[in-house]
C-alpha positions in Angstrom: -6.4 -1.2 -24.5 -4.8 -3.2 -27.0 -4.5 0.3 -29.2 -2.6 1.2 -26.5 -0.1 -1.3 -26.0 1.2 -1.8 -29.4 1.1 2.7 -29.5 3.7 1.5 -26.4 5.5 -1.1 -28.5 6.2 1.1 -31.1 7.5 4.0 -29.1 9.6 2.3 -26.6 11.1 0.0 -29.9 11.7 3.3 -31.6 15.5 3.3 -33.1 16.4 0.2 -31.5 19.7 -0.8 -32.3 22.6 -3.3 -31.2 23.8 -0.6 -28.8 20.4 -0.5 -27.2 20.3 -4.4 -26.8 23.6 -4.5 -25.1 22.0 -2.3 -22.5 19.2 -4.6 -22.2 21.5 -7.8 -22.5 24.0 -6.4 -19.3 20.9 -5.3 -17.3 19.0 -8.5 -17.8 22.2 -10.5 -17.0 22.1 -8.1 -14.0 18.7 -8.4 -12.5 18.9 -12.6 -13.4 21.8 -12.2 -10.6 19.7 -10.3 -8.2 16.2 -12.7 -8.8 18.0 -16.1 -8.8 18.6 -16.2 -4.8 15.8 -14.3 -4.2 14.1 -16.3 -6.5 15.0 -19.5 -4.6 14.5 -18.1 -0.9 10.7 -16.5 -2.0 9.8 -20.2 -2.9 11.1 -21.9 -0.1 9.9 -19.6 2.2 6.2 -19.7 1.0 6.0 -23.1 1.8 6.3 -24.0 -1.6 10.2 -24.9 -2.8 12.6 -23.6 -4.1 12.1 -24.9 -7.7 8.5 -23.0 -7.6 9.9 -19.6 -7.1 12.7 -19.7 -9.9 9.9 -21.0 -12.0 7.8 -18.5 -11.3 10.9 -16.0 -11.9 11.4 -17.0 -14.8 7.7 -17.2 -16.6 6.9 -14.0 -14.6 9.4 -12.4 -16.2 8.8 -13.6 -20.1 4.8 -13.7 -19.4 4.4 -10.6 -17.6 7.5 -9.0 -18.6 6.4 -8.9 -22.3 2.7 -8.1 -22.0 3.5 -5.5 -19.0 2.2 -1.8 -19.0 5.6 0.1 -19.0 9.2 -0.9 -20.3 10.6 -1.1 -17.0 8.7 -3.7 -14.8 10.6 -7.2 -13.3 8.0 -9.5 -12.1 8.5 -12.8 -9.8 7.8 -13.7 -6.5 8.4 -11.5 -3.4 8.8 -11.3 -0.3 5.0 -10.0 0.6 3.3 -12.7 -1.0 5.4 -15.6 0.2 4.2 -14.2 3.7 0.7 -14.6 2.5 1.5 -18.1 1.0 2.6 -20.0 3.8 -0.8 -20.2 6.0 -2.5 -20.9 3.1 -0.1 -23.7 1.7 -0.6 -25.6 6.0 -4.5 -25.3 5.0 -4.9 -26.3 1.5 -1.6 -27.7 0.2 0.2 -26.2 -3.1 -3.1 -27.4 -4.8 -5.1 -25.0 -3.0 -2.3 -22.0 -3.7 -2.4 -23.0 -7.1 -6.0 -22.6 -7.2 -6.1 -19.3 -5.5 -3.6 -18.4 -7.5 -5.7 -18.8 -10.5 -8.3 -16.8 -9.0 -6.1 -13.8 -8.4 -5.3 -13.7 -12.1 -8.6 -14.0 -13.3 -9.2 -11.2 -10.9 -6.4 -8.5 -11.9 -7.5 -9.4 -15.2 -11.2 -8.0 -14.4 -9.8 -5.5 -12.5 -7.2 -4.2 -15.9 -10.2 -4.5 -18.5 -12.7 -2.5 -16.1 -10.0 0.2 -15.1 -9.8 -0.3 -11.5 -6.3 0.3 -11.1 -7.5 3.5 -9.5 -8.3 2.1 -6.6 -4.7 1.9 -5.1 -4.4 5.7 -4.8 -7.0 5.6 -2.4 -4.8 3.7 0.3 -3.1 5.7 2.8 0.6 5.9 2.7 1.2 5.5 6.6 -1.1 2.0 5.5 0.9 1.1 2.9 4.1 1.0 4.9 2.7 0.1 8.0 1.5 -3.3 5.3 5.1 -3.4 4.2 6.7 -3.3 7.6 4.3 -5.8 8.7 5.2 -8.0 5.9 8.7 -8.0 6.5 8.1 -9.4 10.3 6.2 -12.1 8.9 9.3 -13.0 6.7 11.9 -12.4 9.3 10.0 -14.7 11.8 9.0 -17.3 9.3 12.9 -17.8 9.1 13.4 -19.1 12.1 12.9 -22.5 11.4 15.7 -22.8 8.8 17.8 -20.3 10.9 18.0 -22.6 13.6 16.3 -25.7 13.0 13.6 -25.1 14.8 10.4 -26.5 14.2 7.2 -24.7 14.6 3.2 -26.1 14.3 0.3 -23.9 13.5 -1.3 -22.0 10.7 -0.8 -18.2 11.4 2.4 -16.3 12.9 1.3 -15.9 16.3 0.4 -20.0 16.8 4.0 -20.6 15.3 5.9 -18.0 17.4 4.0 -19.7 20.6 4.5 -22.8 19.2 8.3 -22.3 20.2 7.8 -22.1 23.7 5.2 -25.0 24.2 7.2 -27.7 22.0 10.8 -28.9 23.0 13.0 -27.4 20.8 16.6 -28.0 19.7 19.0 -25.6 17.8 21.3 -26.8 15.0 24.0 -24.5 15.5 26.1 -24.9 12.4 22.4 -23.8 10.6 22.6 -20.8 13.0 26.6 -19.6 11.9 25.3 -20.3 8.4 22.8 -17.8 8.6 24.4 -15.1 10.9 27.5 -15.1 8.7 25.2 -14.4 5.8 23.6 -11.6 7.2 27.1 -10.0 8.3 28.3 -10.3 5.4 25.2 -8.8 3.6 25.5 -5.9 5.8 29.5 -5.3 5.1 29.7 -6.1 1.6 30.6 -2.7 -0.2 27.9 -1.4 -2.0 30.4 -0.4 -4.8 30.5 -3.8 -5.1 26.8 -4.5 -4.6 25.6 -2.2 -8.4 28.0 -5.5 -10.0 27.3 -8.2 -8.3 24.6 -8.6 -5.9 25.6 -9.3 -2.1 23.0 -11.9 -1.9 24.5 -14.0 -4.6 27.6 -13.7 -3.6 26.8 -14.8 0.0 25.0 -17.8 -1.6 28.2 -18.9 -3.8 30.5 -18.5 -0.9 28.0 -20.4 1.4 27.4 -23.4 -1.3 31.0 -23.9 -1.5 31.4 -24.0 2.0 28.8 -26.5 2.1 30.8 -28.6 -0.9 33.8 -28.7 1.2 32.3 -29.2 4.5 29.3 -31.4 3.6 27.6 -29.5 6.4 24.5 -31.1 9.2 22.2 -28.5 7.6 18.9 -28.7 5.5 19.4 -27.8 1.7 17.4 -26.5 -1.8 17.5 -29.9 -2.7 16.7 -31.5 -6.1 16.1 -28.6 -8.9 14.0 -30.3 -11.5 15.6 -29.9 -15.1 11.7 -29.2 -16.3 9.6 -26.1 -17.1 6.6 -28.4 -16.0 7.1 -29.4 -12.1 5.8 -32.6 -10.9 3.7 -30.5 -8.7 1.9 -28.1 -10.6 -2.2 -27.0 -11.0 -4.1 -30.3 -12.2 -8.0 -29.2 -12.0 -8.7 -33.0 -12.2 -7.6 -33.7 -8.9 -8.3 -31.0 -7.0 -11.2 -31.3 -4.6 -13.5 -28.5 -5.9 -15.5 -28.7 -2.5 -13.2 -26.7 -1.4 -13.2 -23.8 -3.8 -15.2 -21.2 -1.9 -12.8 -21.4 0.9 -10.2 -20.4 -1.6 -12.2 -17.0 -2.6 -11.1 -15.3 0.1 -7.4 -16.4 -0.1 -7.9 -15.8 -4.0 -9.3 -11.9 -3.1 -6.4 -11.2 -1.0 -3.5 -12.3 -3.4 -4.9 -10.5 -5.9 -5.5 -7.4 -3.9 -1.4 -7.8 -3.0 -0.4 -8.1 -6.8 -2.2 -5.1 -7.7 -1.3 -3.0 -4.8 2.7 -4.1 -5.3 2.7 -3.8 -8.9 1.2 -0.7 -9.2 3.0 1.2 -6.4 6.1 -0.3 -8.1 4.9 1.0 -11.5 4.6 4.3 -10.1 8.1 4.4 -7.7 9.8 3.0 -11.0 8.2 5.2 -13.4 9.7 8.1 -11.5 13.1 6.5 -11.5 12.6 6.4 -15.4 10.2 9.0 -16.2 7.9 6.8 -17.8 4.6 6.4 -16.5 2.1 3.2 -16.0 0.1 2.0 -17.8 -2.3 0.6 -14.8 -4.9 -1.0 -16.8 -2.6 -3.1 -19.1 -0.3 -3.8 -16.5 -3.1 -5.7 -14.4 -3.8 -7.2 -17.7 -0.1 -8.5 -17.7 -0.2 -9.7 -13.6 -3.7 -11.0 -14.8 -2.7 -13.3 -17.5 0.8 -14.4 -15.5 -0.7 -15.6 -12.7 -3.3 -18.2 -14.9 -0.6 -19.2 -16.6 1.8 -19.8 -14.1 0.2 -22.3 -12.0 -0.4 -24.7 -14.8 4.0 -24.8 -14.8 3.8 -25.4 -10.5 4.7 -21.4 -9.8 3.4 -19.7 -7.1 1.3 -15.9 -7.4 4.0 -13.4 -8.5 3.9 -9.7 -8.7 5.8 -6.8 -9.8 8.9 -6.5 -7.6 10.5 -2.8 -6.7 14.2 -4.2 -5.7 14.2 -6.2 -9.0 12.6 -2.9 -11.3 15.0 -0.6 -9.8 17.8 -2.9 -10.5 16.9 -2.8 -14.4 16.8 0.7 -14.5 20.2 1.2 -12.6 22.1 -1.2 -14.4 20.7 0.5 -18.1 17.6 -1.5 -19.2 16.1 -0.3 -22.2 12.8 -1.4 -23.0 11.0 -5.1 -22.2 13.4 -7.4 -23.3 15.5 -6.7 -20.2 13.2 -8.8 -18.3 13.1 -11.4 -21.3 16.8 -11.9 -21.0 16.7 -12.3 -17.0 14.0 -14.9 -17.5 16.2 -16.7 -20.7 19.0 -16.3 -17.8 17.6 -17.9 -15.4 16.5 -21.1 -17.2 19.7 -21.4 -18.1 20.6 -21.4 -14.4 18.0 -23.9 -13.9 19.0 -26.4 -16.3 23.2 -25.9 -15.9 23.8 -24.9 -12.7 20.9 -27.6 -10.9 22.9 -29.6 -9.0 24.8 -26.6 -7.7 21.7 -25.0 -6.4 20.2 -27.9 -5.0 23.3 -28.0 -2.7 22.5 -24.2 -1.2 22.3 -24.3 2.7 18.4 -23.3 3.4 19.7 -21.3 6.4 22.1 -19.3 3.5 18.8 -18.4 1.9 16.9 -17.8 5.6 20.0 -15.3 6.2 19.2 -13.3 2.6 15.6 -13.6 3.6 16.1 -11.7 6.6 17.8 -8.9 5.1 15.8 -8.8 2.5 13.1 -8.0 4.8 14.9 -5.3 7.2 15.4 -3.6 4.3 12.0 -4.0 3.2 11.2 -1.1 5.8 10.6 1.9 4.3 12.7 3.7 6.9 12.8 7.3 5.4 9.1 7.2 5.8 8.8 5.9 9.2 11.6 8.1 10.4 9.1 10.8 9.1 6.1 9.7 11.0 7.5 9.7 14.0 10.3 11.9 14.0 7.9 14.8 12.9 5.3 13.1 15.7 2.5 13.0 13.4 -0.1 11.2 15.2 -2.5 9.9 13.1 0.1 8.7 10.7 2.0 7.0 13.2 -1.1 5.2 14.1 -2.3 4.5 10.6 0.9 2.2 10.5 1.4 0.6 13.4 -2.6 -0.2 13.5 -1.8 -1.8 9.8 1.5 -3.3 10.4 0.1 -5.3 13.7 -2.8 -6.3 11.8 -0.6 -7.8 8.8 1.0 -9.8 11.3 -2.0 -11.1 13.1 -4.5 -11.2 10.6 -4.2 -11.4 6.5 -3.7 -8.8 4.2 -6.9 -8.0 3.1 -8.0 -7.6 6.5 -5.4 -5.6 7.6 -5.7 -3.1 4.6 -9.4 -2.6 5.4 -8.4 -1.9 9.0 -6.1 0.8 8.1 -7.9 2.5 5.5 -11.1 2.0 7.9 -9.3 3.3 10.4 -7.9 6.4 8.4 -11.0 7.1 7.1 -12.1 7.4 10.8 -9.6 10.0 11.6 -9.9 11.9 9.0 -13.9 12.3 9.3 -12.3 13.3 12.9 -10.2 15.6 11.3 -12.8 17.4 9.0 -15.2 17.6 11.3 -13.3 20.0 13.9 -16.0 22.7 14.4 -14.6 26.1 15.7 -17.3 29.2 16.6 -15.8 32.3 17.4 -17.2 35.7 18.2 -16.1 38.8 18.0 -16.8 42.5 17.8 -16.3 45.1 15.4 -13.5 46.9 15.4 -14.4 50.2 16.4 -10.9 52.2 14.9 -12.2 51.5 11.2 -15.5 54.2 12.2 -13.4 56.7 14.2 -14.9 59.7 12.3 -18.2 58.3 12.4 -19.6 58.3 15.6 -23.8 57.2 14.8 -21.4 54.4 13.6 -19.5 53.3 16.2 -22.1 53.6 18.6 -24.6 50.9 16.8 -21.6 48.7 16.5 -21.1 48.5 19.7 -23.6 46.0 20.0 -23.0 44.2 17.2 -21.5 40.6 17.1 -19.7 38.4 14.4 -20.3 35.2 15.0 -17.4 33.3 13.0 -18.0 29.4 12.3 -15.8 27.2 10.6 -16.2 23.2 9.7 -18.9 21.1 8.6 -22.7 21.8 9.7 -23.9 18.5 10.6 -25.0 15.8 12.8 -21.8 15.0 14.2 -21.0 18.8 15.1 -24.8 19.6 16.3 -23.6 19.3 20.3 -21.0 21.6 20.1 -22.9 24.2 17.9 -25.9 24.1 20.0 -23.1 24.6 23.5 -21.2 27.4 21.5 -23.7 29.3 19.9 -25.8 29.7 23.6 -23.3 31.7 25.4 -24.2 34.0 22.5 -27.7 34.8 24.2 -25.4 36.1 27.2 -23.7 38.3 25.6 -24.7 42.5 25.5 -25.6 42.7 21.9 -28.5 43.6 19.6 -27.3 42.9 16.6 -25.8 38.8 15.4 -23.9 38.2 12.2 -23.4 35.0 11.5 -20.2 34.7 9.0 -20.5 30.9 7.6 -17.6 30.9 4.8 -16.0 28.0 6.4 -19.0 26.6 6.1 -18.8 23.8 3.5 -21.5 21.5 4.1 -24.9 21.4 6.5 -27.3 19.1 7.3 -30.8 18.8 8.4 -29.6 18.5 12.1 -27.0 20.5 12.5 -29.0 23.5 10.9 -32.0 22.7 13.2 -29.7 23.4 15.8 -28.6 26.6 14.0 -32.3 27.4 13.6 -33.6 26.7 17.3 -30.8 29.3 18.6 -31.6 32.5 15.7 -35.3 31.3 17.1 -34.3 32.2 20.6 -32.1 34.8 19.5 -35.3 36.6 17.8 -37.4 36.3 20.6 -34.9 38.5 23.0 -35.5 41.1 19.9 -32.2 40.5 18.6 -31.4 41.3 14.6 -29.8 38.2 12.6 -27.5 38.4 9.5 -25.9 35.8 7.7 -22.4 36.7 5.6 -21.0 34.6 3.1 -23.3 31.4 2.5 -22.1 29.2 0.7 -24.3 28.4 -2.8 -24.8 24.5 -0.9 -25.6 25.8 2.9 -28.0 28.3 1.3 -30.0 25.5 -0.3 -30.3 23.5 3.1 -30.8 27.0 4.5 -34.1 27.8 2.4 -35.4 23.9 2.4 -35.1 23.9 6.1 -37.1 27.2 6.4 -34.3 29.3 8.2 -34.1 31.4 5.0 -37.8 32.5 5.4 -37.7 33.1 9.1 -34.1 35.2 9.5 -35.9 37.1 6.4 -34.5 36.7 2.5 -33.2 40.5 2.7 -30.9 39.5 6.0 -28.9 37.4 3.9 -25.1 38.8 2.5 -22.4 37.5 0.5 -20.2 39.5 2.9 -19.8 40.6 6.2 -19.2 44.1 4.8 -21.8 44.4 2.8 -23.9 43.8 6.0 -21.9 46.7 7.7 -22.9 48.8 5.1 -26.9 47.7 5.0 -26.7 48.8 8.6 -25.5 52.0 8.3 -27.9 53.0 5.5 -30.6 51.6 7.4 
């Protein structure tokens, strides 16, 4: 692994020059733009603060950044783990995150040096946006509270949301126009506009300086510590180990989130770029960042798609693009400090909550159910309702459960079909056409197993009603049979052969014919009743 990424190094630094560094420069200065509100909001809004998410920008981005699997990939905290974050942060305080956080990193790191980066692929899509969409309620309603001034009690979504209507409750209006104006203006600014300088930023500026002027009644950032090191960071001395196996779970799930975000961001980017992942050295990378980063006071980050895309628009060349956004924003954090501790939270609720509508992968969903594709359309909204009541890691295993459920479903459709033979092919051969005449094809289709036994078994008798003397049995669709469902296969040719009817079997499979002969239906239809083709049986019965 380490072959490989300095064989990466060296190609992606191949021929770099000054013209190639100004690309990286401008893009870095670029995506540092786009991270630093996001930055901000993904930390408050975990239940952290806002100094722990530009933080973790800002290591994710040198740590991570440099040590990453492809050129291309802008790590920090997001919008999908925050959600995660903030139940865990009510039950175990930013000691417990920290903690879980170091789990998660000791577990992508496992997972990169035993090459399970695989395991991704075998998520659903429908699951993966149905995750995605669920994550983006989460965020949207765990705004509320700085939206509004609300207040809310309870540890998951659903306690918080009813928590509204059980507490008294009273809205802070000025918090509310904050917000709102925020989200208009997100929504109207031109995206011309948007490829230079980043809506969300700009909606930040204009509402800090509104707060400057107005000193409004509204929560804010507040203090931005002028330190790499934050008062509240991971100390392993005070943390009450007693709790640790509760944090396994939390730890599993975070980690399970970082892989499955960075590497479907690895592989959306790498498209954008045509460069491919490196899967193995980029868990590695998410591995490594997230030990390290708790030791500083950052929360779990992960590779983040709206951040990666943004590098590759604006020109970003190789690695150092996220070096320079992460040099960028410490030199936000240590000049512009008192500025950002004066940001209206409700300003960074409003970018939040666009942030998460357009979250939504709407092209997809459009698909789903504009094309009414049933089992996809379930396979998300099944996910996206368990993100929002459960956790992640339960609500993936729901959905690929679930999609694993429908598609055993799906491949085990059975059709039997039966049919004659089509007397026009024999027209000038009349001995032909005559012992045809009672001759069936008996077409079957789909697995031969337990699950299909019932409907085999109700098919196949109607067969012993039918005028014929002769049964082919045509099996290419066939696949795969088991020990029940070719008892049942074997108790109707047993029937079948005491009304002194003749059996063939056509085209058996090299795997049926094996469960065939070790069942003992091979030795009672009779070795020499067996064809590769249907044809071929055609032509053993006229010569016979």
């Amino acid at each position: 692994m380490i072959k490989r990424y300095v064989s990466r190094l060296k190609t992606e630094f191949s021929g770099y020059n000054g013209k190639k560094f100004g690309k990286d420069l401008l893009a870095g200065i670029t995506v540092a733009a786009v991270a630093l509100p996001l930055a901000l909001a993904f930390g408050v809004s975990s239940g952290a603060d806002a100094a722990s998410g530009l933080v973790t920008a800002l290591l994710a981005g040198l740590i991570i950044g440099a040590l990453s699997g492809a050129s291309y990939q802008i790590s920090g905290p997001t919008g999908a783990m925050s959600a995660i974050l903030i139940s865990l942060v009510a039950q175990y305080q930013l000691q417990g995150v920290f903690v879980a956080c170091l789990i998660s990193g000791i577990i992508l790191l496992i997972c990169g040096i035993f090459k399970l980066g695989g395991l991704v692929s075998f998520i659903p899509t429908p699951v993966i946006t149905g995750f995605t969409s669920g994550i983006a309620v989460i965020i949207a309603l765990g705004q509320i509270n700085n939206l509004t001034g609300f207040t809310s009690q309870g540890e998951t979504t659903i306690d918080k949301i009813a928590s509204y209507f059980t507490t008294p409750q009273q809205l802070n209006l000025t918090a509310l126009l904050i917000g709102l104006s925020v989200i208009v203006f997100m929504f109207i600014y031109p995206k011309k506009w948007n490829s230079v300088v980043p809506s969300s930023l700009v909606a930040i500026i204009l509402a800090t300086i509104a707060n400057f002027i107005f000193n409004f009644d509204v929560q804010i950032v507040g203090a931005i510590p002028q330190s790499l090191f934050l008062d509240e960071r991971l100390d392993l001395g005070a943390f009450d180990w007693s709790q640790i196996g509760n944090l396994i779970v939390p730890g599993v799930s975070i980690a399970a989130l970082g892989l499955i975000e960075s590497l479907l961001c690895g592989a959306s980017a790498g498209r954008m770029k045509n460069e491919k992942l490196d899967s193995d050295i980029e868990l590695v990378a998410q591995g490594i960042g997230n030990i390290v980063i708790p030791f500083f006071g950052g929360v779990p980050a992960t590779a983040a798609i709206a951040r990666t895309s943004v590098a590759i628009k604006a020109g970003g060349q190789t690695r150092l693009t996220s070096i320079i956004h992460s040099i960028v924003l410490l030199l936000s954090m240590f000049l512009l400090g008192g500025v950002m501790s004066k940001i209206p939270l409700a300003a960074l609720a409003g970018v939040l909550i666009v942030t998460a509508i357009r979250m939504n992968e709407t092209e997809a969903i459009k698909d789903f159910f504009g094309r009414k594709i049933k089992t996809a359309m379930f396979q998300f909204l099944i996910t996206m309702v368990a993100t929002v009541v459960f956790d992640l890691t339960i609500a993936i295993l729901i959905g690929v459960i679930f999609s694993i459920f429908m598609f055993v479903l799906k491949v085990s459709e059975m059709t039997v079909g039966v049919d004659g033979i089509h007397a026009e092919a024999y027209k000038d051969n009349p001995a032909a056409q005559k012992k045809f005449e009672k001759t069936k094809v008996v077409y079957i289709t789909g697995p031969l197993y337990f699950g299909t036994a019932s409907k085999l078994e109700q098919k196949l008798s109607e067969i012993s009603d039918e005028n014929a003397e002769t049964i082919i049995f045509s099996v290419r669709g066939v696949s795969v049979a088991d020990l029940s469902g070719v008892r049942v296969l074997d108790d109707i040719c047993t029937g079948l052969l005491k009304d002194n009817k003749t059996i063939y079997f056509s085209c058996v499979q090299p795997q049926v014919s094996e469960m065939f002969t070790r069942s003992g239906l091979e030795e009672k239809i009779g070795k020499d009743n067996f064809f590769w083709s249907t044809d071929k049986v055609l032509n053993f019965m006229l010569d016979a």
